[in-house]
C-alpha positions in Angstrom: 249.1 -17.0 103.6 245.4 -16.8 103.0 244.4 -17.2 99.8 243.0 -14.4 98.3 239.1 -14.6 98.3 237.7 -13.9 94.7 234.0 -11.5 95.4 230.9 -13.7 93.3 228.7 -11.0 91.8 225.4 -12.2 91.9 223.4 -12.6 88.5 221.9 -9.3 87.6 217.9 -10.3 88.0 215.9 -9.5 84.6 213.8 -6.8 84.9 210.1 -7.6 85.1 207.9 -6.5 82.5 204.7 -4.2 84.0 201.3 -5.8 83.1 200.1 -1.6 82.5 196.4 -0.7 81.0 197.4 2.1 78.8 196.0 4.4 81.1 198.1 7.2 82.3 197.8 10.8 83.7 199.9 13.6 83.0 200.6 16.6 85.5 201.8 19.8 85.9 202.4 22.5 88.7 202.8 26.1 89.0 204.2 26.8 92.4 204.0 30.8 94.3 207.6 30.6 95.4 209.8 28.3 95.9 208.6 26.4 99.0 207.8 22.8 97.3 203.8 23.6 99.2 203.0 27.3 97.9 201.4 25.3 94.4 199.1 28.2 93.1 198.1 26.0 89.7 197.3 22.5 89.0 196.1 20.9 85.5 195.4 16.9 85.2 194.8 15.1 81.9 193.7 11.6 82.3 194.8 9.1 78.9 193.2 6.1 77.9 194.3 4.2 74.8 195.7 7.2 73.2 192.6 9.1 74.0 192.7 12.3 76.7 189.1 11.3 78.4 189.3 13.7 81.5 191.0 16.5 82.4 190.8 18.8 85.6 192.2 22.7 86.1 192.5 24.8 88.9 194.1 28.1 90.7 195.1 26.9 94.1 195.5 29.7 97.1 198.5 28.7 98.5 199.1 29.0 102.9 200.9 32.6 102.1 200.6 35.3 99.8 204.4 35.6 99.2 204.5 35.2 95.0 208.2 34.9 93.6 207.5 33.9 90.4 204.5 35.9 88.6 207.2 37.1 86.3 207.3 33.3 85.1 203.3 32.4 85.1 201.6 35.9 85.6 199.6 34.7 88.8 199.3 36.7 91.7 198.1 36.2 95.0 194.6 38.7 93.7 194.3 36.3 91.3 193.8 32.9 94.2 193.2 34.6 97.4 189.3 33.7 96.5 190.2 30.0 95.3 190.1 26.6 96.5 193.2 25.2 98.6 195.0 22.6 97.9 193.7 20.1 100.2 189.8 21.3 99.2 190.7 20.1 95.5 192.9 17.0 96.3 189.7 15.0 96.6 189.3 16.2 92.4 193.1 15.5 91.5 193.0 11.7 94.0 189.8 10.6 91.7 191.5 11.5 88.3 195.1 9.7 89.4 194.4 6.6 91.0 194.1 3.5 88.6 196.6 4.8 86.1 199.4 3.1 85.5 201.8 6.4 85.6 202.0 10.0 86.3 204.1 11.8 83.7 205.7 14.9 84.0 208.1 16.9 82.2 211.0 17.3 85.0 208.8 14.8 87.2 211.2 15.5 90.2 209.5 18.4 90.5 205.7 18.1 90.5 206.6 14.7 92.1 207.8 16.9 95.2 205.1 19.3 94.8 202.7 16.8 95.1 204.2 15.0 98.0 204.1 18.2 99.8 200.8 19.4 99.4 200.2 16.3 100.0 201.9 16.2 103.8 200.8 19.7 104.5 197.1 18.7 104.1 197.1 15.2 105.5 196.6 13.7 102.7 198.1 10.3 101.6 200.2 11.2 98.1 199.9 9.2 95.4 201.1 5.9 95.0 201.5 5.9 91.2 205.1 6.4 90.1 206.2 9.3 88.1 207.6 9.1 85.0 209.9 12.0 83.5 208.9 13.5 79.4 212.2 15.2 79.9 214.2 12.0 80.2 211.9 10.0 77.3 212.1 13.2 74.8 215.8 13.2 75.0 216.5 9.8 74.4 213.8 9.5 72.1 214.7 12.3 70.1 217.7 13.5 70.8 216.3 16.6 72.1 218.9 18.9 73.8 218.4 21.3 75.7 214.9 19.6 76.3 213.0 22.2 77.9 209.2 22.2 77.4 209.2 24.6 75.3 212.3 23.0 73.3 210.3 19.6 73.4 206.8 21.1 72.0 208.6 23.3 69.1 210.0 20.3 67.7 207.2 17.8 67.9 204.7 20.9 66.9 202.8 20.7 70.1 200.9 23.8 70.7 202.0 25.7 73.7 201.3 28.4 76.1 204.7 28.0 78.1 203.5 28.1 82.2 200.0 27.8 81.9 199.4 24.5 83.9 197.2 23.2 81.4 198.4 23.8 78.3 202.1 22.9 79.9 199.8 19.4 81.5 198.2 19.0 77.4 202.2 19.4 75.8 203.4 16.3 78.7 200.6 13.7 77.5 200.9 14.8 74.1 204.6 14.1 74.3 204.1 10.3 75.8 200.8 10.2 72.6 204.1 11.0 69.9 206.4 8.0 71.8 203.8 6.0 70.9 203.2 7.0 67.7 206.8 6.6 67.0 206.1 2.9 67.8 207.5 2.9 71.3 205.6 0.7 74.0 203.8 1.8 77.1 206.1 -1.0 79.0 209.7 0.3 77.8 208.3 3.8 78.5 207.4 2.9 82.2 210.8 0.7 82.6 213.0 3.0 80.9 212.0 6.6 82.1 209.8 6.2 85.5 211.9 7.9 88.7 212.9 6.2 91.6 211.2 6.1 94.4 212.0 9.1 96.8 214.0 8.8 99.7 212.5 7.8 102.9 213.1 10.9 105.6 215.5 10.0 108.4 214.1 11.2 111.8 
């Protein structure tokens, strides 16, 4: 009889520690429906050693005028059929987002895959900064459950106007400014609660 062939498991390799720069950029998405490409809001605030030092805000007219979801964020399609489209204010959100170290979102999935396709519907090359989830760091950080934004800026006493990209873009940095205040390091942040990358599409 054969002997029986005992499977090695190779050594777990340590995780590398990022070399960041403390600069980061926090993000957040209002979409018209729910086609990942109808975005209809955008708001960017760009962090630099613990200070917000740029921030960027638009309506976006999406490619229809179907609106599901004015009951959630009150915008209508009156209210961007005159503004810019995406791909005429990606040149605004690319400048603000390259050179930082992460984008954070709260439920980065999402504005991760809004991004992405805006991104593909315009032509334009997404970013190539990971995304890094609030909703993931405020649970474990402080035991937040349910962790909704809203949930999340209540107990840290962030003010907030629930669905107004901005204010919901201000309440995400603000949430990764209190980590660090509670003494948590940009590093463990980034290797703890960044996503994974998405899946490549199979043709």
């Amino acid at each position: 009889m054969q002997a029986d062939i005992k499977k090695t498991r190779k050594p777990r390799q340590p995780k590398v520690m990022p070399i960041l720069t403390g600069r980061f950029a926090a993000i957040d998405f209002e979409t018209a429906d729910y086609s990942r490409n109808s975005a209809c809001a955008v708001s960017v605030f760009v962090v630099e050693n613990e200070t917000i030092v740029d921030r960027f805000t638009s309506l976006i007219r999406p490619p229809f005028r179907q609106f599901s979801f004015t009951y959630i964020h009150g915008i209508t399609w009156n209210d961007v059929k005159s503004k810019p489209t995406f791909g005429e204010i990606w040149p605004d959100i690319a400048m603000r987002i390259e050179n930082v170290d992460f984008l954070a979102a709260h439920n980065a999935s999402f504005d991760r895959s809004v991004l992405n396709a805006c991104c593909e519907m315009t032509a334009n090359e997404p970013a190539k900064s990971p995304f890094l989830c609030t909703v993931k760091l405020a649970r474990a950080t402080w035991n937040i459950v349910p962790t909704k934004l809203s949930d999340v800026a209540g107990h840290l006493q962030i003010p907030l106007q629930h669905h107004d990209a901005e204010s919901d873009a201000h309440a995400c940095a603000q949430i990764l400014l209190k980590a660090r205040e509670k003494g948590l390091l940009y590093e463990d942040i980034y290797l703890k609660y960044t996503l994974k990358p998405p899946k490549a599409k199979s043709f």
